[in-house]
C-alpha positions as CSV (number, residue, x, y, z in Angstrom):
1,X,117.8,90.7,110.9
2,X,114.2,92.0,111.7
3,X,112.9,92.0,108.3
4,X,113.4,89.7,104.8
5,X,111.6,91.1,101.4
6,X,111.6,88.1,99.0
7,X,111.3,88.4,95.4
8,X,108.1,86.4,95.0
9,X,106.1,84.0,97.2
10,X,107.7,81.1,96.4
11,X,110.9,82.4,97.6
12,X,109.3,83.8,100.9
13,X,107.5,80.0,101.3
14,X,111.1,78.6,101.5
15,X,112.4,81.3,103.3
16,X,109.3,80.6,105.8
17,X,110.6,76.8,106.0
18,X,113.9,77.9,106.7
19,X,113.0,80.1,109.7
20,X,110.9,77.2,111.0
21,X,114.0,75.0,110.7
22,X,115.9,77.3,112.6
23,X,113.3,77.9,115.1
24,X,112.9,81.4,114.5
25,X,108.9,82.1,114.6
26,X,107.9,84.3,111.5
27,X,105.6,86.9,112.8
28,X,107.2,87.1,115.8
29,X,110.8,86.9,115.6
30,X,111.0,88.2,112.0
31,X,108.7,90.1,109.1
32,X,108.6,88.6,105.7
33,X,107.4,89.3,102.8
34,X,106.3,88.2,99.3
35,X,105.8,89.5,95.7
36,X,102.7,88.4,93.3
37,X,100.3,87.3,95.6
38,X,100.5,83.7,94.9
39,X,96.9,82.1,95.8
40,X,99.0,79.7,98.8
41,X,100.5,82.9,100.8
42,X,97.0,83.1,102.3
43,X,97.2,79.7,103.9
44,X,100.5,80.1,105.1
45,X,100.6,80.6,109.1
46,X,100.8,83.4,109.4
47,X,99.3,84.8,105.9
48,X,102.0,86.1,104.4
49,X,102.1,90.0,103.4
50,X,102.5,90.2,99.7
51,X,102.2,92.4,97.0
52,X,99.7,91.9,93.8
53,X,101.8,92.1,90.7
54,X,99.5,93.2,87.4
55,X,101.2,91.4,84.7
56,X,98.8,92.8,82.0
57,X,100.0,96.6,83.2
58,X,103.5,95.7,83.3
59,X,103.3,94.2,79.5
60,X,101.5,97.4,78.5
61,X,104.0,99.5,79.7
62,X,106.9,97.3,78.2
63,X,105.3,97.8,74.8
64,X,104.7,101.4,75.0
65,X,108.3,101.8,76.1
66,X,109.5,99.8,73.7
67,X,107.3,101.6,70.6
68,X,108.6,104.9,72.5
69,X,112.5,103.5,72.0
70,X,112.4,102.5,68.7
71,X,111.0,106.0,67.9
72,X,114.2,107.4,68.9
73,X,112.7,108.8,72.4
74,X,114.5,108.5,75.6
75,X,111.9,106.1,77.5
76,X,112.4,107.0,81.6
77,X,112.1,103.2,83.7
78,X,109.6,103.8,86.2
């Protein structure tokens, strides 16, 4: 495996942990990456790639697809 995308930070923390167990360097030996850009993933060695997650947009969204269902539209996931 060249590559792991975790679903969060958290999950790419303990994936980090694991690959130090297993002496397999992140970075170097493997790419991994997060999801929410938890305030820690800078810190971790090396700074873990992650992805800023707008929880405001994603609620707007769900409302306006959920007002668009209950209209009787068909609402299209993005």
């Amino acid at each position: 495996m060249e590559a792991m995308i975790c679903a969060n930070d958290v999950m790419a923390k303990t994936a980090y942990q694991e690959c130090t167990r297993r002496g397999i360097i992140v970075g170097r030996d493997i790419a991994i990456t997060g999801y929410d850009d938890w305030e820690l993933a800078k810190t971790m060695n090396p700074p873990l790639t992650t992805v800023l997650q707008n929880a405001f947009d994603m609620g707007y969204m769900a409302m306006i697809g959920a007002a668009e269902l209950c209209k009787g539209k068909n609402v299209i996931p993005l």
